[in-house]
C-alpha positions as CSV (number, residue, x, y, z in Angstrom):
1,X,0.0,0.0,0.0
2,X,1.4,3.7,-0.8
3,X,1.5,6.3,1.6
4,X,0.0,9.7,1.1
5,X,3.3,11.3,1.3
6,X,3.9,9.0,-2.0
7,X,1.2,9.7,-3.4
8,X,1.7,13.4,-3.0
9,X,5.2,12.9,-4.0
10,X,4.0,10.9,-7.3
11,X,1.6,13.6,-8.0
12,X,4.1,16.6,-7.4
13,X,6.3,14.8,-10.5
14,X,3.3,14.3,-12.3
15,X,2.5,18.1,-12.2
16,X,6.7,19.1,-12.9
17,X,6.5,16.8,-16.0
18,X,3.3,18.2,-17.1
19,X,4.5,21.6,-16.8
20,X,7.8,21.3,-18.6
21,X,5.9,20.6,-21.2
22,X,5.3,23.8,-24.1
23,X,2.6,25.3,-23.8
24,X,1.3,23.1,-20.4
25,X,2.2,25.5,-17.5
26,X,-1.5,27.2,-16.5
27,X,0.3,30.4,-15.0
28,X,1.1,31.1,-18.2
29,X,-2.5,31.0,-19.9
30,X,-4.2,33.8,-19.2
31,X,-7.9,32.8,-19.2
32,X,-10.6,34.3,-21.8
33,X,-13.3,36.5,-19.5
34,X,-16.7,34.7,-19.8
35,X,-17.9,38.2,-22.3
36,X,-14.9,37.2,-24.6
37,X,-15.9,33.3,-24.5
38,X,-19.9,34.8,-25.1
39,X,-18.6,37.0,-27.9
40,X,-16.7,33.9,-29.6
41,X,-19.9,31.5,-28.8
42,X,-22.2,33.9,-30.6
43,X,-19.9,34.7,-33.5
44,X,-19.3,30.7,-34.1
45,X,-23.4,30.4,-33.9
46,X,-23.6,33.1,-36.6
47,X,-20.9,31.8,-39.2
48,X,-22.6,28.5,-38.5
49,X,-26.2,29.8,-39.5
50,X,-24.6,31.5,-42.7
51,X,-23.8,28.2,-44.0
52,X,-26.6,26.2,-43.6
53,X,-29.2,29.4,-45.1
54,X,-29.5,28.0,-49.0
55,X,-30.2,31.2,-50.8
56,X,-30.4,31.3,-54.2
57,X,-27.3,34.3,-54.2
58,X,-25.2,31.9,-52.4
59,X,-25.7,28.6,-54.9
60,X,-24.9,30.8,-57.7
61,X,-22.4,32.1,-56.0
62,X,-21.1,28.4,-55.3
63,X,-21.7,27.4,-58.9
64,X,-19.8,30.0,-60.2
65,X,-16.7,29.9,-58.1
66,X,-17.3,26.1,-57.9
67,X,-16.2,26.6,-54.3
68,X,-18.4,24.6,-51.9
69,X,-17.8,26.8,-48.9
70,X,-18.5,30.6,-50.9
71,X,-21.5,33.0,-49.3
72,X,-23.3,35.6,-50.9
73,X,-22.0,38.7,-49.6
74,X,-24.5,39.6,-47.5
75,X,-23.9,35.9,-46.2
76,X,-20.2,36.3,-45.9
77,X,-20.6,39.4,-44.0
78,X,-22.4,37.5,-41.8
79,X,-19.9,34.6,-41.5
80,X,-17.1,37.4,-40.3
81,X,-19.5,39.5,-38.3
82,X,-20.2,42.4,-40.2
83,X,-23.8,41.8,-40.3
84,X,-26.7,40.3,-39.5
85,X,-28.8,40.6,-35.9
């Protein structure tokens, strides 16, 4: 059986290792504030919407450019977050 100091001790390495690491030491990440992580949530929602609306505009649009992924513009100005509500 292992003792808690072990454990602790085990633990304690864990965390060192981890932290060596790039880019895995959490006093270097400075967290989004929750109106930053809103912002992003509502801006992914809205480029999300602007590709599943099937406008005629944006199937020409496609057709023409023979790009899958193109908008109209008033769609793409959505997508970036120029327009829309």
């Amino acid at each position: 059986m292992t003792s808690n100091r072990e454990k602790k001790r085990a633990v304690a390495q864990g965390v060192e290792r981890l932290k060596s690491k790039p880019g895995w030491d959490p006093h270097e990440v400075t967290p989004r504030s929750p109106r930053e992580a809103l912002r992003e949530l509502d801006q992914a929602s809205k480029t999300e919407q602007a590709y599943t609306i099937k406008c005629e505009s944006c199937k020409t649009r496609r057709r023409e450019e023979n790009d899958d992924t193109a908008l109209c513009e008033e769609h793409l100005k959505e997508a970036l977050g120029f327009g829309g509500e």
